[in-house]
C-alpha positions in Angstrom: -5.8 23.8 3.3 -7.5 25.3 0.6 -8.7 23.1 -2.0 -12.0 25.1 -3.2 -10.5 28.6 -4.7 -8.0 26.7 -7.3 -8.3 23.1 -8.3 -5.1 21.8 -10.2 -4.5 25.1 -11.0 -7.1 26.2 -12.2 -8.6 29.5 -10.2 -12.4 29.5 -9.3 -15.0 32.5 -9.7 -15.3 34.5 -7.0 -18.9 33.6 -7.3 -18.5 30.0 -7.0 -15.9 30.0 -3.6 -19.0 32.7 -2.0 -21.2 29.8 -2.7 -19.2 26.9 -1.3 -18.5 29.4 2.0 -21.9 29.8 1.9 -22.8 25.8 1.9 -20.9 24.9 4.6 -21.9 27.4 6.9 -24.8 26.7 6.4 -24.2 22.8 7.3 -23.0 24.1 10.5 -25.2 26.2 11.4 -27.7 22.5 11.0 -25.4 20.4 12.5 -23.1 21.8 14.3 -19.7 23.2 15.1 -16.9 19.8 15.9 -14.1 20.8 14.5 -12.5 21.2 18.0 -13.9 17.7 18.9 -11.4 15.0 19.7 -12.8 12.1 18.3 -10.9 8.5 19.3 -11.2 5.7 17.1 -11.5 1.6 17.5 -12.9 -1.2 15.5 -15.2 -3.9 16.0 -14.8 -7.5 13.3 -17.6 -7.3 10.5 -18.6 -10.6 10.7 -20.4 -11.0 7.4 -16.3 -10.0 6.0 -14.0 -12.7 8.2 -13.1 -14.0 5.4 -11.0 -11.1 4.7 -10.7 -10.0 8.1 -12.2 -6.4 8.0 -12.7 -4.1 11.3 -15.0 -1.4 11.3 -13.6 2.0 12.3 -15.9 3.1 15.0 -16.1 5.9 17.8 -14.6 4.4 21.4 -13.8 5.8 24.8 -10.0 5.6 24.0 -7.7 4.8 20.5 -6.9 1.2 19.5 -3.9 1.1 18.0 -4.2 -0.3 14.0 -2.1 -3.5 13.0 1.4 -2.6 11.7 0.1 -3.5 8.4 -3.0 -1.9 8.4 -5.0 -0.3 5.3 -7.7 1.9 5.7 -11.2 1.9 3.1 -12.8 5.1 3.3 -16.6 5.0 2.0 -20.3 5.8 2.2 -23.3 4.2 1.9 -24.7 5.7 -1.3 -26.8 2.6 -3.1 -24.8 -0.9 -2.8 -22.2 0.1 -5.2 -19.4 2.2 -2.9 -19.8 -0.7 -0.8 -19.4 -3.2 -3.2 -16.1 -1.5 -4.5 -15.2 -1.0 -0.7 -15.5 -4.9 -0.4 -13.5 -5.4 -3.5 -10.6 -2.8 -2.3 -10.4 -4.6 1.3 -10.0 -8.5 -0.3 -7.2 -7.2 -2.4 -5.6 -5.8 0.2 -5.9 -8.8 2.4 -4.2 -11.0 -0.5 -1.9 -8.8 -0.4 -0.8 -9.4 3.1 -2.4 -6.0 4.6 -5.2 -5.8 7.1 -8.3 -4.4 5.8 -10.0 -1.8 8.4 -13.7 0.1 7.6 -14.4 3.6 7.7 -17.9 4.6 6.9 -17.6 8.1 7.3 -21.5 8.2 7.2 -22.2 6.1 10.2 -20.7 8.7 13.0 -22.7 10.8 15.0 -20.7 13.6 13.7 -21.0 17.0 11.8 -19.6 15.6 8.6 -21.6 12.2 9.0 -24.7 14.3 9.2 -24.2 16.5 6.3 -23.4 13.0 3.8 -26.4 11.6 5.1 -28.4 14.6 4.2 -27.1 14.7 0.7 -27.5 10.7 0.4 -31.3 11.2 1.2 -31.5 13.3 -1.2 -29.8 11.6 -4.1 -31.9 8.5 -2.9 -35.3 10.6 -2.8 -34.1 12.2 -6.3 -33.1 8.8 -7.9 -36.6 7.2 -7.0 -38.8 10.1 -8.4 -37.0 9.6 -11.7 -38.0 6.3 -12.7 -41.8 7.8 -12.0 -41.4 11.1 -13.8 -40.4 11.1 -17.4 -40.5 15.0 -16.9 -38.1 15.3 -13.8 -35.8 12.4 -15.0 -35.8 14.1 -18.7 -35.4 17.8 -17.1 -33.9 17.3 -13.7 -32.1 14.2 -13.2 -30.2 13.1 -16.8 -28.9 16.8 -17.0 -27.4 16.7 -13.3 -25.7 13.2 -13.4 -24.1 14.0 -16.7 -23.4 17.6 -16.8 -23.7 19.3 -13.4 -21.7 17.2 -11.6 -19.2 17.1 -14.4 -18.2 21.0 -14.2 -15.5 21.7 -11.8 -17.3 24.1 -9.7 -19.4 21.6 -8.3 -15.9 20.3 -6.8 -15.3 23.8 -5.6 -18.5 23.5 -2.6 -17.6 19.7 -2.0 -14.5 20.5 -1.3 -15.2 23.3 1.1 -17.8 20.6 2.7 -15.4 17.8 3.2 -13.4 20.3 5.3 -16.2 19.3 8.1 -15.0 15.1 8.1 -11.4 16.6 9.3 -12.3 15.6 13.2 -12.8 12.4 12.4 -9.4 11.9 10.7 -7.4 13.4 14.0 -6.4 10.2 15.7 -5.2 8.1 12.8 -1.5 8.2 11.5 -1.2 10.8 8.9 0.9 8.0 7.1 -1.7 5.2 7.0 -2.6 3.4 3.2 -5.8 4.8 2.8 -8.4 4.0 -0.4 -11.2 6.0 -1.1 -14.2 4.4 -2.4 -16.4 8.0 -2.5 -14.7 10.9 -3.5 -15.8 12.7 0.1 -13.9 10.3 2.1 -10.8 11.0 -0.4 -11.5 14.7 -0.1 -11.9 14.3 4.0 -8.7 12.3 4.3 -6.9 15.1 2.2 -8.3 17.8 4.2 -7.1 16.2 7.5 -3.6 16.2 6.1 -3.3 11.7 5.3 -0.7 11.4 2.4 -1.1 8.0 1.3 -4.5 8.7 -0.3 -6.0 6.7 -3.2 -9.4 8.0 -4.4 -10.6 5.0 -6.5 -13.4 6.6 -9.4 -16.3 4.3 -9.7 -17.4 5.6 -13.1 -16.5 5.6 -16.8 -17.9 9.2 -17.2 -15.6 12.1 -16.0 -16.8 14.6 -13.6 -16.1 17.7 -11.4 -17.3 15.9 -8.3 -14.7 12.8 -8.0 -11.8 15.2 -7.9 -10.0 15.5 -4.6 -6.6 17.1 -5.2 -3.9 15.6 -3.4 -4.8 11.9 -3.8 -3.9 9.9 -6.6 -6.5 9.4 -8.8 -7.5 6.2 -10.1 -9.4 5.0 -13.7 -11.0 1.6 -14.6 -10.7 2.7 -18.3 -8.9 4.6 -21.1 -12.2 6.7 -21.7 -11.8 8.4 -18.0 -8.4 8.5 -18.0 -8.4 11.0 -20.7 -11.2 12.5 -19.6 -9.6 13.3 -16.3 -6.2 14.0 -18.0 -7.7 16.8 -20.2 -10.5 17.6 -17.4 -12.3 17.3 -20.9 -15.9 19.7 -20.8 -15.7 20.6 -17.0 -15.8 23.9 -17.8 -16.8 26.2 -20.9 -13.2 26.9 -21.4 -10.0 24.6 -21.7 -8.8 23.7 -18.3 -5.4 22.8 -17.1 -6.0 18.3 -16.4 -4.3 16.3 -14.1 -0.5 15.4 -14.1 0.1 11.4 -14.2 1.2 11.8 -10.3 -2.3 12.6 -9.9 -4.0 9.8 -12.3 -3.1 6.4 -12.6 -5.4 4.0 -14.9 -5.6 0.2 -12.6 -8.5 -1.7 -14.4 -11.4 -2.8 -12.8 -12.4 -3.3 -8.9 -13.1 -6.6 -8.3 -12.6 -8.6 -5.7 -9.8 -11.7 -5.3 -12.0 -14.0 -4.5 -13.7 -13.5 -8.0 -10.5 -14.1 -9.4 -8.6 -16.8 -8.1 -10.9 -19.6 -9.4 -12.5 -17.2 -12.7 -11.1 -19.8 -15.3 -12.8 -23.1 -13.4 -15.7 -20.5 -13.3 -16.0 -19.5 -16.6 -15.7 -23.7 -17.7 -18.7 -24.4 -15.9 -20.8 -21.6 -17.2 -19.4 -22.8 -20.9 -20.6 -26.3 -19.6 -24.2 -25.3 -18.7 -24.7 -22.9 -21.7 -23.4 -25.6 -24.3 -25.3 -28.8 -22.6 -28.8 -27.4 -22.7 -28.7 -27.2 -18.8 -30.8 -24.1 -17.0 -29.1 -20.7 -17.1 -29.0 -19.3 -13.6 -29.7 -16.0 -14.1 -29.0 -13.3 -11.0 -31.0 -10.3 -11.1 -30.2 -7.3 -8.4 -32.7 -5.1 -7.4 -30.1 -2.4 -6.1 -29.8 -0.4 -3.2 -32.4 1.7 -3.5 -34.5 -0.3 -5.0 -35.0 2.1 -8.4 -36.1 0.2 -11.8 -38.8 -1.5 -10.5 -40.9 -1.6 -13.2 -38.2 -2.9 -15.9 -37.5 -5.6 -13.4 -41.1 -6.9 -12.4 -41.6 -7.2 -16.3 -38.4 -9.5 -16.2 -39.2 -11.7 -13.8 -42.6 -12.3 -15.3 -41.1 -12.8 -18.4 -38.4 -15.6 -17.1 -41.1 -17.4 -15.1 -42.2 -19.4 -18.2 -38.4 -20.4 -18.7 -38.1 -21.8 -15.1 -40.7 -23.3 -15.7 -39.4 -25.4 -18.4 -36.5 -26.0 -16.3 -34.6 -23.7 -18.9 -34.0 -20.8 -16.4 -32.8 -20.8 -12.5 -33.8 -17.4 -11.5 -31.6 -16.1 -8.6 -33.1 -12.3 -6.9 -31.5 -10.4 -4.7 -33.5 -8.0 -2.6 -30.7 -6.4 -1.1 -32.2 -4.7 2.2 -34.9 -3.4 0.7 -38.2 -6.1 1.6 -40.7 -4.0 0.9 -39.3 -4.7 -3.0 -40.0 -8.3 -2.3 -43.2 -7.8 -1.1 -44.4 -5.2 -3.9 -43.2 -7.6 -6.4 -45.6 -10.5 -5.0 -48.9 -8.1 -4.6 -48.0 -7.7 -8.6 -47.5 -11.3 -9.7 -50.2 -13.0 -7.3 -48.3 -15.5 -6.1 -44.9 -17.0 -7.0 -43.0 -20.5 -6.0 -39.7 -19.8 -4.6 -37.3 -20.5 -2.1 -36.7 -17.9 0.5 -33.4 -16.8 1.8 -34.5 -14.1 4.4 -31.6 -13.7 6.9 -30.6 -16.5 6.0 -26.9 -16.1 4.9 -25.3 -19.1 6.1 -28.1 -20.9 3.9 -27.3 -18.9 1.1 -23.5 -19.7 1.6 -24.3 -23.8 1.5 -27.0 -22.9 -1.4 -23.5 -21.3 -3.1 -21.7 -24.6 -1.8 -24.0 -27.1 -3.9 -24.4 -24.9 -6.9 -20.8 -25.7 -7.2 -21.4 -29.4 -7.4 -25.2 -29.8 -8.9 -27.8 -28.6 -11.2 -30.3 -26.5 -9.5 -33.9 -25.6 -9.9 -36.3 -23.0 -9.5 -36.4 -19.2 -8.1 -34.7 -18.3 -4.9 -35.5 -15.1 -3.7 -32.5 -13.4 -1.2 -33.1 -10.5 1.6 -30.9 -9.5 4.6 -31.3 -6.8 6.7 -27.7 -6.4 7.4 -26.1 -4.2 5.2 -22.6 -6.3 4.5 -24.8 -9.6 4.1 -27.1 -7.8 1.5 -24.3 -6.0 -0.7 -22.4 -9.4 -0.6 -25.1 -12.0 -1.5 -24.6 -10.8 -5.0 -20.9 -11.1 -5.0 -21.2 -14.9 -2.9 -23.1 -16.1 -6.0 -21.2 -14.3 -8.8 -18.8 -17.5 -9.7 -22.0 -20.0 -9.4 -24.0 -17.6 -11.9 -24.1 -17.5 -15.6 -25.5 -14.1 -16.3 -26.1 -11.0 -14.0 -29.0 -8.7 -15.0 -28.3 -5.5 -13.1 -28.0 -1.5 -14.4 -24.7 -0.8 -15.7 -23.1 1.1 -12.8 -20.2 -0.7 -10.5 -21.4 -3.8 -11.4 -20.3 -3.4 -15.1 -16.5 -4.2 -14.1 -17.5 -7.4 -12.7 -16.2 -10.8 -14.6 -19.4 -12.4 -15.2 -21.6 -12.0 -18.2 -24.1 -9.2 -17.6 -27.1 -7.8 -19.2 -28.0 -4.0 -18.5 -31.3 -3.0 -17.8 -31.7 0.8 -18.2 -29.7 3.0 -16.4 -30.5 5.2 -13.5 -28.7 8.8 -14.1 -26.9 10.0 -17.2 -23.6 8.9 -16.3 -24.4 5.2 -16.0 -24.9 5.6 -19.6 -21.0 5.3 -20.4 -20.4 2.0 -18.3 -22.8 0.4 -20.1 -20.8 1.3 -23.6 -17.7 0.3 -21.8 -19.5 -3.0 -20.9 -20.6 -3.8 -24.4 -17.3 -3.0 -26.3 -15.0 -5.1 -24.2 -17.0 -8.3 -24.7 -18.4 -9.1 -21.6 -22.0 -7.8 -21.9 -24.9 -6.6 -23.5 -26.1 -3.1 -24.8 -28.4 -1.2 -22.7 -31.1 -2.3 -22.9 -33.9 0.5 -22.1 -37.4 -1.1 -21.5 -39.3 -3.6 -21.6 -39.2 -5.2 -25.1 -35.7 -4.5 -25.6 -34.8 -6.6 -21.9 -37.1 -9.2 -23.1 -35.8 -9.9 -26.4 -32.1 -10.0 -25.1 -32.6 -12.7 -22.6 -34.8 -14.4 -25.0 -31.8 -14.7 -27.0 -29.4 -15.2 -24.5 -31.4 -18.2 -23.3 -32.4 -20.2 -26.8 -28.5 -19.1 -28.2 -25.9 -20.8 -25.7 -23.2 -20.0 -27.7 -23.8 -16.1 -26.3 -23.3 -16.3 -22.4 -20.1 -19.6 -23.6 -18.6 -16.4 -25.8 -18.7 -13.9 -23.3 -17.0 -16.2 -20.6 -14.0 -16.7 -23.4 -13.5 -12.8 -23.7 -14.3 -12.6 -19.8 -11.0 -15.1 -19.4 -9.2 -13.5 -21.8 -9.7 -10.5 -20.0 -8.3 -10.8 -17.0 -4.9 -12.9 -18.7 -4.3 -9.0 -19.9 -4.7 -8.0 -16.1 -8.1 -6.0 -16.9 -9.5 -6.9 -13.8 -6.6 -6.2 -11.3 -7.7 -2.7 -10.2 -8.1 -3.7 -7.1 -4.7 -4.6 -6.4 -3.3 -1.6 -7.6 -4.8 0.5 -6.1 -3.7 -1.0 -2.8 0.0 -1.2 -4.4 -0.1 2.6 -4.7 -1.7 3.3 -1.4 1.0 1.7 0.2 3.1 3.3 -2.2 2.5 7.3 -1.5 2.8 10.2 -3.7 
């Protein structure tokens, strides 16, 4: 199935296809030849997700049959946020009375696997050495998040790579609901010939690299949807877009447990924002731990507030400790309450939130993948204001401020963010971060008006993505 020489019609230099040939034998020639393996698949509970009763797909001495009603979330590890929308994709489809099974097409000892591990190193590698290089982020890193992976040809060699994630596809039923929370998965699934395949876009800014013909396409927003519709600057000339079989706009990814209680939510952080009580403020450090510097400065700067009993500061470390433990060789020392593997403690911590005021700085780590991503989303609804770089996280109903963003395309969920009522402008460095909590914390009336629009929001069904895109996997082309 060739998906590399024409993509929705529109015929690729000769030059480009030599090149995509080129990359994947040379991935095999690394890895390895399986596409004559025959790989069998199982599953094993995630325990951190019982709640919505997700499997994991993993490698077994002999098939397990899937439940009747079984939906299938194709991702990767790349940061927290494919995990985060992964999470988001598997609650709806658990509300929706379909049983939510894992595929993390990076965790198989596998030719594929090893060639999206490879890549993820190096985006993670890449993505650190910009926020300490002016030079490489200014030359290197903006130019190739907003305009290299936009043009199409850079589709053209994924697509021809994501031919090598077929053997992993070969047991499962062609006809299985599958969502796509990485367009590799989407592509793999494709490749291996599944036809109920959702590739859900995690961005607001359109590029080459989330295509994967023969899935249907979905948008959070009207900016990508007619970005994608007009496949608007992916190449010097006007290209042929996507039909509306392909593209379907859904709203935002979020989860159902965000939802189900968001008014009651939204009530209380109206309560503690109008009654003088201390703003709890949740700052994520992300997956790969990248703004660093903007985020130290923050903390420093709230510690007078909590101090005063005017701020409860709320950090999650995700897996990364070392964060933790660079931030306290900068600041000396700091008073705070540990939550280090310690998830059922940070689940009665949720608990009381719920009930009473709380105090002080609480400091979160798990080494557990699911338990780290999820922390963040456990205290969402208990949180007035999440402090976090505008990339998956900007569709989330909570009020948000953005620190700077991390690659050029982050740049366009943060405008999103700010026109729709919910959030903050970006705010780039240290002064600018520091101003805008200072005047989210002295005026109340801020954080109370973004949990109106947030409410009004999702009334208008702005944050039901999630369920649509397990309607339309379910659905079929």
């Amino acid at each position: 199935m060739d998906k590399t020489s024409v993509i929705f019609g529109n015929a690729q230099l000769k030059k480009v296809i030599k090149g995509a040939n080129k990359s994947k034998k040379k991935f095999i020639k690394k890895y390895g030849d399986d596409s004559n393996a025959h790989y069998k698949l199982g599953f094993e509970p995630i325990k951190t997700l019982d709640f919505i009763g997700a499997d994991n797909l993993v490698f077994k001495d002999k098939v397990e049959p899937l439940d009747k009603k079984a939906l299938i979330v194709g991702n990767i590890r790349m940061g927290f946020g494919h995990y985060r929308i992964s999470i988001a994709m598997a609650s709806c489809a658990r509300a929706l009375g379909y049983k939510p099974y894992w595929l993390d097409l990076a965790s198989f000892d596998a030719t594929g696997s090893k060639v999206i591990r490879e890549q993820n190193d190096l985006y993670s590698l890449a993505s650190r050495i910009s926020q300490k290089s002016k030079l490489f982020n200014k030359i290197v890193w903006e130019p190739l998040n907003s305009e290299g992976f936009k043009k199409i040809s850079y589709n053209a060699k994924d697509q021809r790579n994501s031919e090598l994630l077929v053997p992993i596809f070969e047991c499962l039923d062609k006809d299985v609901p599958y969502i796509a929370t990485h367009v590799w998965p989407a592509q793999g699934a494709v490749h291996a010939g599944l036809t109920h395949v959702v590739n859900a876009i995690p961005d607001n800014w359109p590029m080459g690299l989330h295509l994967a013909e023969g899935s249907i396409h979905t948008v959070q927003t009207p900016f990508a949807y007619l970005g994608y519709k007009m496949l608007n600057g992916f190449d010097k000339k006007p290209l042929k877009g996507l039909d509306e079989k392909d593209l379907k706009m859904v709203g935002c990814y979020v989860d159902h447990e965000l939802l189900v209680n968001l008014e009651k939510d939204n009530e209380a952080r109206k309560d503690r924002a109008l009654n003088n009580k201390a703003i709890r403020i949740l700052l994520t450090v992300g997956g790969a731990g990248a703004g660093f510097k903007q985020f130290l400065e923050m903390v420093k700067h709230l510690l007078p507030y909590v101090n005063e009993n005017k701020v409860a500061l709320f950090i999650n470390f995700g897996d990364h400790k070392n964060v933790y433990e660079k931030m306290l060789a900068k600041l000396g020392k700091l008073e705070c309450n540990t939550f280090f593997d310690e998830y059922e403690k940070l689940k009665e911590l949720k608990d009381k939130m719920a009930k009473e005021d709380v105090h002080g700085v609480y400091c979160i780590y798990n080494k557990n993948i699911f338990e780290a991503v999820y922390s963040t989303n456990l205290l969402m609804p208990v949180c007035d204001l999440l402090v976090t770089k505008p990339s998956e996280l900007v569709y989330y109903p909570i009020p948000k401020l953005f620190m700077r963003h991390i690659g050029g395309h982050e740049v366009y969920g943060a405008i999103h963010g700010r026109e729709f009522g919910d959030a903050t402008w970006e705010c780039p460095d240290k002064k600018s971060a520091n101003e805008m909590l200072d005047r989210l914390i002295l005026d109340r009336e801020i954080i109370a008006h973004m949990a109106d629009e947030i409410t009004r929001l999702k009334a208008t069904g702005y944050y039901d993505g999630g369920y649509e895109c397990v309607k339309l996997a379910v659905k079929g082309r």
